[in-house]
C-alpha positions, 0 to 999 in steps of 0.5 A: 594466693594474693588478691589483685584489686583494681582490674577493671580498667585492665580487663577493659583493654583486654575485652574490647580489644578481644584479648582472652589469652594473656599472662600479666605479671605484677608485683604488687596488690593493685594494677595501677589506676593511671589516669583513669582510662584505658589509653595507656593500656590500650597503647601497650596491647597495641605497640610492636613489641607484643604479637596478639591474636584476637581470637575471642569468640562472641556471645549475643544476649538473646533475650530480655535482661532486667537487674535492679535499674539495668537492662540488657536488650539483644544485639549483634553489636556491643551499645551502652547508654550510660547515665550518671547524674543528668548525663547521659552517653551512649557508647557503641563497640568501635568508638574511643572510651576517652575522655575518662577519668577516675573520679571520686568526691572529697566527702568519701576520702576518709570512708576510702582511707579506712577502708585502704582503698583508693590507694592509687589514687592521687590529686594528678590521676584523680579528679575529685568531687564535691557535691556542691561544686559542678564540673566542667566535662561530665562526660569524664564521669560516664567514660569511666564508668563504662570502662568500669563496666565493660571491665567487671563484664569481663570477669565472668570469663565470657570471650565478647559478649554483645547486646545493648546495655542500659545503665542506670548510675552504675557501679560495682554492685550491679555491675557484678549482678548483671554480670552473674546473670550473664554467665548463667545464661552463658552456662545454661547455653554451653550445657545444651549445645 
């Protein structure tokens, strides 16, 4: 069995717009990054080639949530305030997650290159970072890690899952976290019901 790195912008597509059944192939290790977006994804799941049901079912987060510096407070709808650095983005279930980009900072490139990361990753799909140099859209920053969020939520195999979600600086690490306690609760609830 292969491992397949890079899913979360996938999976993203996938769970906003409601997508728990489909068969992906691929012939390679890594979905392909692209601009850092969803948008090409989006256009695919959406065109007229391919016939969608949006079955999924929905899971409301009924109580309080605190990881590290992320909280979850409950929600009929899916809401994100999403800070990274000063920037802060609120994002709610319905609107666009654009304009985003993949993004990382000049400093890390070899961390990434020894640890064979980032290997999609290009000057053309890739804005790159230095500490000491300001950007002219911070927002790029807060789009992409929202869709890197919605996209590691996704990974618990949970349908929809509404609530209203504070993220402090995120990343995969507590992405993931969260992500573990959502599905316990989620558990815990399938076994009563």
């Amino acid at each position: 069995m292969e491992i397949v790195k890079t899913i979360e912008h996938l999976l993203c597509s996938l769970f906003i717009n409601k997508i728990d059944n489909l068969l992906i192939e691929i012939d390679g290790s890594e979905i392909p990054i692209l601009d850092g977006s969803i948008q090409e994804f989006n256009e695919k799941l959406t065109n007229n080639i391919m016939e969608i049901n949006k079955i999924a079912t929905s899971f409301s987060i009924q109580n309080y949530i605190k990881i590290e510096d992320y909280e979850v407070f409950p929600a009929q709808s899916l809401e994100i305030y999403c800070l990274v650095g000063n920037n802060i983005l609120y994002w709610k279930e319905g609107n666009p997650l654009f304009p985003a980009k993949t993004y990382g900072y000049i400093q890390d490139y070899p961390i990434l290159q020894q640890l064979n990361l980032g290997n999609g990753s290009d000057p053309f799909n890739t804005l790159i970072l230095s500490k000491n140099k300001p950007i002219n859209n911070p927002f790029l920053l807060n789009y992409h890690k929202i869709i890197d969020f919605l996209g590691d939520i996704y990974t618990t195999n949970i349908p929809y899952i509404s609530g209203i979600f504070f993220l402090n600086n995120p990343n995969h690490t507590k992405n993931n976290k969260i992500a573990i306690k959502i599905m316990e609760i989620y558990e815990r609830r399938e076994k009563v019901c």
